[in-house]
C-alpha positions as CSV (number, residue, x, y, z in Angstrom):
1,X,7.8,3.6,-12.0
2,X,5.0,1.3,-12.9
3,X,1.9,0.3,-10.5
4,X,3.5,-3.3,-11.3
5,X,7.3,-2.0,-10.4
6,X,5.6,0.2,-7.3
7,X,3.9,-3.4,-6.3
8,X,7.0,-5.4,-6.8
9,X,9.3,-3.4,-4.7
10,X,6.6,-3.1,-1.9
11,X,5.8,-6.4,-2.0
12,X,8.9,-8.7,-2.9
13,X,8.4,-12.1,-4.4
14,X,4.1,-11.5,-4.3
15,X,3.4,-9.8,-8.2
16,X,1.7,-12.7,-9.2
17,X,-0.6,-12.9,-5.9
18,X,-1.2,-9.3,-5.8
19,X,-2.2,-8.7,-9.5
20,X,-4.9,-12.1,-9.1
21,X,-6.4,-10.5,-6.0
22,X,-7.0,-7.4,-7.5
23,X,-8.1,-8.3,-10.4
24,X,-10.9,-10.7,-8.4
25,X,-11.6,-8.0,-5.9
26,X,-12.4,-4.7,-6.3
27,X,-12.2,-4.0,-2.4
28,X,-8.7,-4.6,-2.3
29,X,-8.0,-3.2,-5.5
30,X,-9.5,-0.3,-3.8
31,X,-7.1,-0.7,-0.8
32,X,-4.2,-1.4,-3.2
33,X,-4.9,2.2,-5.0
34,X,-5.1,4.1,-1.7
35,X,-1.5,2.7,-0.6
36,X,0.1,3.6,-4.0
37,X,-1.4,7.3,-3.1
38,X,-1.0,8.0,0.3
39,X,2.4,6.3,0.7
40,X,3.4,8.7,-2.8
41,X,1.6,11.5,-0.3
42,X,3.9,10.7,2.3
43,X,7.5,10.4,-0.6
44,X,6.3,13.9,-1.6
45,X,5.5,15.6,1.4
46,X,7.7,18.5,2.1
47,X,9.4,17.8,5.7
48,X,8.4,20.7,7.7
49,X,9.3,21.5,11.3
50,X,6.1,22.7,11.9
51,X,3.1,21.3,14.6
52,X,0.7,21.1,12.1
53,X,2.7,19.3,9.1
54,X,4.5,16.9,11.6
55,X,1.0,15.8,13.1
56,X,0.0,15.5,9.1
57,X,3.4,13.7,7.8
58,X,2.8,11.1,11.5
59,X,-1.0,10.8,10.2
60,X,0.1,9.9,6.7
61,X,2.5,7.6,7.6
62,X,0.0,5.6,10.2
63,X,-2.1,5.4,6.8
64,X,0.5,3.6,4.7
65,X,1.4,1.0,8.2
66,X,-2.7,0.4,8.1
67,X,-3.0,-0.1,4.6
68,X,0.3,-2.1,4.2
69,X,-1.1,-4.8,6.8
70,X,-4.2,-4.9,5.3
71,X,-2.9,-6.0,2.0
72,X,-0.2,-8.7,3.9
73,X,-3.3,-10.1,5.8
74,X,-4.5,-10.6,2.5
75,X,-1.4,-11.8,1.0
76,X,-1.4,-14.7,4.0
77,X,-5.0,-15.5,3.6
78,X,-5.0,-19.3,2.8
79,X,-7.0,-19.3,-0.2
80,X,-4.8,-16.2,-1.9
81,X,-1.5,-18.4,-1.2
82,X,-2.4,-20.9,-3.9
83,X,-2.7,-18.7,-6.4
């Protein structure tokens, strides 16, 4: 799956949005990058019964929530809406 596909699915009906924002800011380009990561992270992480990897997998998960309304507050921002 492409950044672009990744984007797409994440984000239905914003491709065009997203890809003009990042390519104008590298801040949430930035933001952008860590989502793809830590939300593959999270896909990837073994589910463990364990203390330690249950407080990791809730951590990681609080990560991709933070990041993913970070880039819809962006998405909603009135002079990204025109694009």
């Amino acid at each position: 799956m492409t950044d672009e596909d990744f984007f797409a699915a994440q984000f239905p009906g914003t491709a065009h949005q997203l890809q003009a924002l990042r390519a104008r800011d590298k801040e949430f380009d930035q933001i952008c990058a860590d989502y793809h990561e830590v939300f593959r992270e999270l896909a990837l992480a073994p589910q463990s019964a364990s203390g330690t990897q249950a407080r990791y997998l809730a951590d990681l998960a609080e990560s991709v929530s933070d990041l993913r309304n970070s880039i819809e507050v962006q998405l909603r921002a009135p002079d990204c809406t025109n694009e």
